[in-house]
C-alpha positions as CSV (number, residue, x, y, z in Angstrom):
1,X,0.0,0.0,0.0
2,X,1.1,3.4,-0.8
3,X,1.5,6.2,1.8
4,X,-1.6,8.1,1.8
5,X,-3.9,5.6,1.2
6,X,-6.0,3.8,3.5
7,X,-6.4,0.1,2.1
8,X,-9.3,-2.5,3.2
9,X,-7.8,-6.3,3.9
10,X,-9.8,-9.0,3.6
11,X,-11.5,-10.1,6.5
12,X,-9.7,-13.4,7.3
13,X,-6.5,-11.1,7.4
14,X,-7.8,-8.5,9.7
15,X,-9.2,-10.5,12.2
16,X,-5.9,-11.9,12.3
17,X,-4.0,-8.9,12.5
18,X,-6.9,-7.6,15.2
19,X,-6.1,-10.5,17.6
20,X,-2.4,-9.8,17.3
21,X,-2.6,-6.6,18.6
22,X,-5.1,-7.5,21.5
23,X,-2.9,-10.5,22.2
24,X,0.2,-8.5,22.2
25,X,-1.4,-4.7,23.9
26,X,0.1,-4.8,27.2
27,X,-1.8,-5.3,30.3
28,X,-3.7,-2.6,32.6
29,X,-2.6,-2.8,36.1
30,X,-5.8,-4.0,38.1
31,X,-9.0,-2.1,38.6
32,X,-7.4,0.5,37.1
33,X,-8.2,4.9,37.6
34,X,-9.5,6.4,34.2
35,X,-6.5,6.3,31.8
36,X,-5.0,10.2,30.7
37,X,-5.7,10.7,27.6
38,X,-2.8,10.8,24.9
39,X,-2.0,13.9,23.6
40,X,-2.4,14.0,19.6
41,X,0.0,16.7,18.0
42,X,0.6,17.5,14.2
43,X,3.8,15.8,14.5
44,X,2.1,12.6,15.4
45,X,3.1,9.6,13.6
46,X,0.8,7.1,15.5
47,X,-2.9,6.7,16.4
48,X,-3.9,3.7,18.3
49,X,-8.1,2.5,18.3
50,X,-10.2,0.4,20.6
51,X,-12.2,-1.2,19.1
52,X,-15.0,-3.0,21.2
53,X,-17.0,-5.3,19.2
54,X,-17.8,-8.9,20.1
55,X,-17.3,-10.2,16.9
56,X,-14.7,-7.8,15.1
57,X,-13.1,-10.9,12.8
58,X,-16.5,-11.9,11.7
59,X,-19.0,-8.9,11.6
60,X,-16.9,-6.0,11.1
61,X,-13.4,-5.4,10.2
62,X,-10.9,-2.1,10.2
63,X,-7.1,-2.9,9.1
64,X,-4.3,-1.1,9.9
65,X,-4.2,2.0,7.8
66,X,-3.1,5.2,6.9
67,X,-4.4,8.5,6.6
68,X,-3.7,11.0,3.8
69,X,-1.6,12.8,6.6
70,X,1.2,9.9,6.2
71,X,-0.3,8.7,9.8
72,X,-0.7,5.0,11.0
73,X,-3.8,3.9,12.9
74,X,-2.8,1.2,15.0
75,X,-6.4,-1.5,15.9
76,X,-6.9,-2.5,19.1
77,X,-10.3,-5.0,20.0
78,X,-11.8,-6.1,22.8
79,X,-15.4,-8.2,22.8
80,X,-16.5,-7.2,26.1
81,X,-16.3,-4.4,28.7
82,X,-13.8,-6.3,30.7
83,X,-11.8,-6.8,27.8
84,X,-11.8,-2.9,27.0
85,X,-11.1,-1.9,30.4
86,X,-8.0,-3.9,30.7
87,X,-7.1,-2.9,26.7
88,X,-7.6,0.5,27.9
89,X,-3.8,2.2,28.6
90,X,-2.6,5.5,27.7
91,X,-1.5,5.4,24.2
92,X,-5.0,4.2,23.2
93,X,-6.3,7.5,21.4
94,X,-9.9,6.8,20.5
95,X,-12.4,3.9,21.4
96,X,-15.0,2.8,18.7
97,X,-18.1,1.2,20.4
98,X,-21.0,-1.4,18.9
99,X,-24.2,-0.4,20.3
100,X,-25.4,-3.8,19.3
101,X,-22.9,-4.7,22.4
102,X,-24.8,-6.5,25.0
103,X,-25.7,-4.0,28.5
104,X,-23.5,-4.6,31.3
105,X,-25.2,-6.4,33.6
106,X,-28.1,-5.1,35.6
107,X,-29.0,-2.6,33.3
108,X,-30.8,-4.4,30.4
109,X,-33.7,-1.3,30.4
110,X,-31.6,1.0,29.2
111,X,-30.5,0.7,25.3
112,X,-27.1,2.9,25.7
113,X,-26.2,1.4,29.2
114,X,-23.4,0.2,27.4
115,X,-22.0,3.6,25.9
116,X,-22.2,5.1,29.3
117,X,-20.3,2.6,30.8
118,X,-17.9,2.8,28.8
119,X,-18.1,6.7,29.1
120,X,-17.3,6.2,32.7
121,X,-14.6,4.2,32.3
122,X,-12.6,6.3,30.1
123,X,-13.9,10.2,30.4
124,X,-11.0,11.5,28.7
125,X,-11.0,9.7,25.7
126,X,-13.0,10.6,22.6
127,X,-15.8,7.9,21.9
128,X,-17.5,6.9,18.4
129,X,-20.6,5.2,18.4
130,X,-21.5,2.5,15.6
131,X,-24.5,1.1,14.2
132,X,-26.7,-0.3,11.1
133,X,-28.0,3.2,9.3
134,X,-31.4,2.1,10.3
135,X,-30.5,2.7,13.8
136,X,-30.0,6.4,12.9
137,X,-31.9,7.8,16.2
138,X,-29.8,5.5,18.2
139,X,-26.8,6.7,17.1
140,X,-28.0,10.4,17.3
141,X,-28.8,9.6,20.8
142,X,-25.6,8.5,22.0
143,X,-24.0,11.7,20.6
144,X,-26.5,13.3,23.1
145,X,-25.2,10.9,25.9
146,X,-21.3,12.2,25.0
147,X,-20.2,10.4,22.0
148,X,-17.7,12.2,19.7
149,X,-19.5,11.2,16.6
150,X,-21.5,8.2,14.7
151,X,-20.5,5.5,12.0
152,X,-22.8,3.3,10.1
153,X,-21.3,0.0,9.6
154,X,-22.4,-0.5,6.1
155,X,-20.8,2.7,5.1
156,X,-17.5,2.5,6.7
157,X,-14.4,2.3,5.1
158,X,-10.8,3.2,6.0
159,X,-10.7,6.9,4.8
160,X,-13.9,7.7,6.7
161,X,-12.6,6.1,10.0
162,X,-9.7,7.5,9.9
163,X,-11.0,10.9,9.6
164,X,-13.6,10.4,12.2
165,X,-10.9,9.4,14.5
166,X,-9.0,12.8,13.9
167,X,-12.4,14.5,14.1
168,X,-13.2,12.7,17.8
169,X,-9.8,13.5,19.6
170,X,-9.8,17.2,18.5
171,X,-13.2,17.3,19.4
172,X,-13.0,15.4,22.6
173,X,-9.5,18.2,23.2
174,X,-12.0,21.0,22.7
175,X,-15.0,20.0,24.5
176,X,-12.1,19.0,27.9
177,X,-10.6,22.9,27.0
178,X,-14.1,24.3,26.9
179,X,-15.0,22.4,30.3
180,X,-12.0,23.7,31.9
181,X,-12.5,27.1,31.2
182,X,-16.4,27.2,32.3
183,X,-14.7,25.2,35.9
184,X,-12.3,28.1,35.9
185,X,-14.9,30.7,35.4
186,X,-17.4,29.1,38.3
187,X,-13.5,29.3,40.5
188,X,-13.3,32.9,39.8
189,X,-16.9,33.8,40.8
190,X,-16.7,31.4,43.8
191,X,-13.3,33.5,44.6
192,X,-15.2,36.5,44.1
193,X,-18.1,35.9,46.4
194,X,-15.6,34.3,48.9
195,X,-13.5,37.7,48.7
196,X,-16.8,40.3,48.9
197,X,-17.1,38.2,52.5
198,X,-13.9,38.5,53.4
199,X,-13.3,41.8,52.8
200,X,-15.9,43.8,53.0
201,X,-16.7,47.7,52.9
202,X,-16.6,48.7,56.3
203,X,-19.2,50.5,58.0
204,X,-18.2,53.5,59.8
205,X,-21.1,56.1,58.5
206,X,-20.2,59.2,61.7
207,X,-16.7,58.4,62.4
208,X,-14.1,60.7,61.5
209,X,-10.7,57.9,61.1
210,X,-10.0,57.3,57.9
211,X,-9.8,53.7,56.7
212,X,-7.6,52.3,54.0
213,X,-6.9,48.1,53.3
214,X,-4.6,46.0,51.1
215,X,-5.3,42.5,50.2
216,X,-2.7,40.3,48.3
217,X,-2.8,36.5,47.9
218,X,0.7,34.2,48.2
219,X,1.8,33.0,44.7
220,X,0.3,29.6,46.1
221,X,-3.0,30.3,45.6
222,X,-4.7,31.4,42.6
223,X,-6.6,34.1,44.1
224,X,-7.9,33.9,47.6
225,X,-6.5,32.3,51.1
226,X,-7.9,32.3,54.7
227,X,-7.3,36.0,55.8
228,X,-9.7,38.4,56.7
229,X,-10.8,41.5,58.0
230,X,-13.8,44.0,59.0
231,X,-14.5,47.2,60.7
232,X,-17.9,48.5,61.9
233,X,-19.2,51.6,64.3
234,X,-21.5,51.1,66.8
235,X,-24.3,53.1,67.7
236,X,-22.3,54.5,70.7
237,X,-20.1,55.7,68.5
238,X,-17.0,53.1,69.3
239,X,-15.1,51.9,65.9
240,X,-14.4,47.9,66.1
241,X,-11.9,46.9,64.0
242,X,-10.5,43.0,63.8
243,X,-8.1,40.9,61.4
244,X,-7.7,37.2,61.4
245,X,-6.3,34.2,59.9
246,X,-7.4,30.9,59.5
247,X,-5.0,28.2,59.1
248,X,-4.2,26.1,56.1
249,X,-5.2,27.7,52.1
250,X,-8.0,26.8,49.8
251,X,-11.6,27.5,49.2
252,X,-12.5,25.8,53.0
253,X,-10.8,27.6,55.1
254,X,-11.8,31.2,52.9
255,X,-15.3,30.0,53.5
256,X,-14.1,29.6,57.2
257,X,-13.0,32.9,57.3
258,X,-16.1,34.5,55.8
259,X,-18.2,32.9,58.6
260,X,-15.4,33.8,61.3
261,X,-15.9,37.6,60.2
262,X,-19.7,37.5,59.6
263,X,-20.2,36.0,63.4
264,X,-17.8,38.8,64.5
265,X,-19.7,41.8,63.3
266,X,-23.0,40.2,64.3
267,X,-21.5,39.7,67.9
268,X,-19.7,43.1,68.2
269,X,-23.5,45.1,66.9
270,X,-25.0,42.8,69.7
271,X,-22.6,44.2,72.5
272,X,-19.7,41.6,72.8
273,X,-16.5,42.4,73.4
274,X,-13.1,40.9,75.0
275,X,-13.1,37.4,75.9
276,X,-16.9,37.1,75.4
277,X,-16.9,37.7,72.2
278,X,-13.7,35.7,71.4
279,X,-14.9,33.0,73.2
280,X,-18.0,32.9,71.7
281,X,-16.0,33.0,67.4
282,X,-14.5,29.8,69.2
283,X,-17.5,28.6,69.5
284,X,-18.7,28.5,65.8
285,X,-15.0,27.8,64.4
286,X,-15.0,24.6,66.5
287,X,-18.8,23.8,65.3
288,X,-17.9,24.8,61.4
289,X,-14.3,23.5,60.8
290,X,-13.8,20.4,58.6
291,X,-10.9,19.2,61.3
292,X,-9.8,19.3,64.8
293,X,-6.3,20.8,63.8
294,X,-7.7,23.8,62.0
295,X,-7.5,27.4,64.3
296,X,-7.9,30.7,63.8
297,X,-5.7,33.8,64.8
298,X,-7.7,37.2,65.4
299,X,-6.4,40.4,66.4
300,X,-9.6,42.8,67.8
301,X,-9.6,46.7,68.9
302,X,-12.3,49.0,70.0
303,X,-11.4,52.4,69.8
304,X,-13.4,55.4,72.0
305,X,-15.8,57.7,71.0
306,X,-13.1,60.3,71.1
307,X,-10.6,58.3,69.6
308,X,-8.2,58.7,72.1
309,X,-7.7,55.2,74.0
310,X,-8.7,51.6,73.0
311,X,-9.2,47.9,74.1
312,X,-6.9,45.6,72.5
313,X,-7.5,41.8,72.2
314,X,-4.8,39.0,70.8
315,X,-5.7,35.3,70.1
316,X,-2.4,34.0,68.7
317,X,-2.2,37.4,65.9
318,X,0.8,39.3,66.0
319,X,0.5,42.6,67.9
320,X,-1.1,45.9,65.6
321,X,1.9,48.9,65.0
322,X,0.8,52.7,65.9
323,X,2.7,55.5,64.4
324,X,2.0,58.8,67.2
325,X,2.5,62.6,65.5
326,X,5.7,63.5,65.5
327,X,6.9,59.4,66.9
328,X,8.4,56.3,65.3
329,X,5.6,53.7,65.1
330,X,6.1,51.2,67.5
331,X,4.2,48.1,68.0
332,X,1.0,48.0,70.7
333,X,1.7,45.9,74.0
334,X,1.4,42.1,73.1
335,X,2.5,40.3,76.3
336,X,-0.8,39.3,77.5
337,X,-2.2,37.4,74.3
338,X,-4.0,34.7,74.5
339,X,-4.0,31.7,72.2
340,X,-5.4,31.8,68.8
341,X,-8.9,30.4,68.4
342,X,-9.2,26.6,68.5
343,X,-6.5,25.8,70.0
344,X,-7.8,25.1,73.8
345,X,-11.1,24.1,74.9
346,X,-10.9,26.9,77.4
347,X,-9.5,29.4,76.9
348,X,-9.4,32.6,77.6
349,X,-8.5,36.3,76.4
350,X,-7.8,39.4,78.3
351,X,-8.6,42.9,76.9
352,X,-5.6,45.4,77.3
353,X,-6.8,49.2,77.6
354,X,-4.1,51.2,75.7
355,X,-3.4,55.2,75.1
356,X,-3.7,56.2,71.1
357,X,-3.4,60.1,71.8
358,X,-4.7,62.2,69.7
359,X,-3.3,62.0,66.4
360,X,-2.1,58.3,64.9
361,X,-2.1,56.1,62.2
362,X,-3.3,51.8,63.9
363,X,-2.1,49.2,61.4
364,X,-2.9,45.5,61.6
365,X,-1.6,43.2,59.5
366,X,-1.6,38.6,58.7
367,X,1.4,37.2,59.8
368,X,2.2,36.9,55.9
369,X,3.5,40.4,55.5
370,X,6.7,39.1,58.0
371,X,7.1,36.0,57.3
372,X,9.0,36.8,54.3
373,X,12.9,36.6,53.6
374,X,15.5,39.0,53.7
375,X,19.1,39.0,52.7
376,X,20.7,37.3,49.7
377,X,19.0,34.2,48.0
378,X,18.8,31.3,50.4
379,X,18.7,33.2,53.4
380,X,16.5,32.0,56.3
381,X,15.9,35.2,58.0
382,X,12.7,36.3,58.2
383,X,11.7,40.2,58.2
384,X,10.1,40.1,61.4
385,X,8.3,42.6,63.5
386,X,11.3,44.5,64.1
387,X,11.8,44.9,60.3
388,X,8.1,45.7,59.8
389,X,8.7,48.5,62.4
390,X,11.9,49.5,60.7
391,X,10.1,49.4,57.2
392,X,7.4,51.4,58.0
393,X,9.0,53.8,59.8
394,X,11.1,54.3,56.6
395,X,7.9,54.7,54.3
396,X,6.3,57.5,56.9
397,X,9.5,59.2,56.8
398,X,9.3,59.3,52.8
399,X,5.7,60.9,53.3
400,X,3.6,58.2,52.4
401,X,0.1,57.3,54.2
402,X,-3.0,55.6,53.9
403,X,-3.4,53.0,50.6
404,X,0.2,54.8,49.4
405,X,2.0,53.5,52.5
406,X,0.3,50.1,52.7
407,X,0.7,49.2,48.7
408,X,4.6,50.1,49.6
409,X,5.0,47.9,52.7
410,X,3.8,45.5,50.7
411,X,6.0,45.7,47.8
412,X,9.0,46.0,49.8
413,X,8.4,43.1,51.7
414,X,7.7,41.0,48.3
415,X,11.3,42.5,46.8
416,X,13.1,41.6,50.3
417,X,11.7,38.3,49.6
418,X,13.4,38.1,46.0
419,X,9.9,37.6,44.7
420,X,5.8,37.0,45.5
421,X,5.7,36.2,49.0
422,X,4.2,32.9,50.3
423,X,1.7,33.2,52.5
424,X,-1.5,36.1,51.9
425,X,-0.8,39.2,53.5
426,X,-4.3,41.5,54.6
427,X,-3.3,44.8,55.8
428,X,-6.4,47.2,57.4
429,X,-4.9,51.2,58.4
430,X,-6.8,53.5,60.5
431,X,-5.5,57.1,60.8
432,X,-6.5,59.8,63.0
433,X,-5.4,63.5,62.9
């Protein structure tokens, strides 16, 4: 046969040469996952078919051929399901299923319980369907169920398979690329829900600080991890404002955090504060977390009416940094933290009452923002509080405030790290003067 054309053998010879290659296919490991499916380029030189028919020698025959491309189809047949599944490896490009083949067993009501097993077994692999041209609704059907495309026996011939093969893996590549992207979409919109709740618009209608946030997620995660933050006045005219952290990345512990900050503003409109309200977020993160090993850390203020004093509260978060008029920030007292949330059964939290004065800029932060590296590449130190402190006190210096000064302690502390930094960092500011 000459390159470029697809030739028909003679029965007798192709059921031959169709038992060879199922007598010679090597073995599937047993009760095997659902094969990857090959990747087909332009350069390929090889395609390999399933073929599962239970008589292939007698009722139907396909030789090895090749395409007008130059390329080779190589025939593989099972004639059963159990067959197929353990003919099924990863070079197998396409699998060509009778309809005539007799239903798994069990499902004998349903005329295309076949193709959908076979659908489950291999959902990454392109599937044509065949049958007699007067099964024509059949065959339409089982394009419905997920089949590539149709063939009718009597019509089939090397040329036509061979291009319905081609057809079926491009089409199978597009229909897995057009799947991803709508799963990627529904991520995004999930991300974006998950980030509306865990950073919200604060609520401080009557309060004369100025608020400013900055929210960046580690180069681990796509878009969102487990920090969050919120700040709300109360009708006595006190500004809460909280941060937190839960544990661990991923869509579960965001969710986490949504409900953490959600139960926290509820709490702190119905009057909690201190250890009443942090016992109580402990509470619901021990009722709502997936495990045991999962906690929470939360940093919480409540600033006077007049904005000159507040209570500060520490479960495991590292201590908020105050910049005075005319003073180099410094961090608040942190000594008597308590654990972060979920840690002990019972535990408790004390409120410290601290000075503010009466001009200052409060800044809490996620443990993300020092965690990064400093030094040369391969260095193990950390930038720390103390470098935080330093940092910022370089940026205030330079004249920069609000969203200016947190978008540039944030991009310092991603070049000190030699690139993205790890872990999220959540940064909320609150200024007064």
């Amino acid at each position: 046969m000459e390159s470029g054309q697809a030739a028909v053998l003679p029965k007798q010879q192709v059921g031959s040469s169709m038992e060879s290659a199922a007598a010679t296919a090597p073995p599937a490991a047993t009760a095997p996952a659902a094969p990857a499916a090959p990747v087909v380029s332009a350069n390929s030189t090889d395609l390999t078919l399933l073929v599962i028919e239970d008589d292939p020698a007698g009722t139907f025959t396909v030789p090895s051929l090749l395409d007008t491309a130059g390329t080779r189809v190589r025939i593989r047949t099972a004639r059963n399901l159990t067959e197929a599944e353990r003919l099924l490896t990863d070079d197998v490009h396409c699998i060509l299923l009778d309809l005539t083949l007799p239903s798994p067993s069990g499902e004998d009501g349903d005329e295309l319980a076949t193709l959908r097993h076979v659908l489950r077994l291999a959902p990454r692999h392109p599937v044509l369907a065949l049958t007699a041209e007067a099964d024509a609704e059949r065959a339409a059907e089982a394009v419905r169920v997920g089949a590539q495309d149709y063939l009718f026996r009597d019509e089939l011939d090397g040329r036509q398979l061979s291009r319905a093969i081609r057809y079926a893996v491009e089409r199978k590549r597009a229909d897995t690329a057009q799947h991803k992207l709508a799963e990627s979409r529904l991520r995004a919109q999930e991300n974006a829900r998950l980030e509306r709740g865990l950073l919200p618009t604060p609520l401080l209608e009557g309060s004369n600080l100025r608020f400013a946030s900055r929210y960046r997620p580690g180069r681990s995660r796509a878009l969102l991890g487990g920090d969050f933050y919120d700040t709300v006045r109360t009708s006595d005219g006190t500004v809460h404002a909280m941060i937190g952290d839960v544990c661990g990345h991923g869509p579960d512990e965001a969710a986490l955090g949504v409900e953490l900050r959600i139960a926290w503003r509820a709490l702190t409109f119905a009057g909690l504060c201190g250890d009443e309200l942090l016992s109580t977020l402990q509470q619901v993160l021990e009722h709502e977390r997936e495990s045991e090993e999962i906690f929470a850390t939360l940093c919480t203020v409540d600033i006077a009416p007049d904005g000159r004093r507040a209570g500060l509260c520490l479960a495991g978060h590292p201590a908020p940094l105050i910049a005075r008029q005319g003073r180099a920030a410094q961090l608040l007292p942190y000594e008597d933290g308590g654990p972060a949330l979920g840690l002990l059964p019972r535990a408790r939290w004390s409120r410290r009452q601290v000075e503010l004065g009466g001009s200052w800029s409060l800044m809490m932060y996620t443990d993300g923002l020092i965690e990064g590296r400093v030094g040369p590449p391969g260095s193990k130190q950390r930038l720390g509080q103390d470098g935080m402190v330093d940092m910022i006190n370089r940026q205030l210096t330079a004249g920069l405030t609000g969203e200016a000064l947190l978008e540039a302690a944030v991009n310092e502390a991603r070049d000190l790290n030699g690139g993205e930094l790890t872990d999220d960092v959540a940064l909320l500011l609150l200024d007064r003067g």
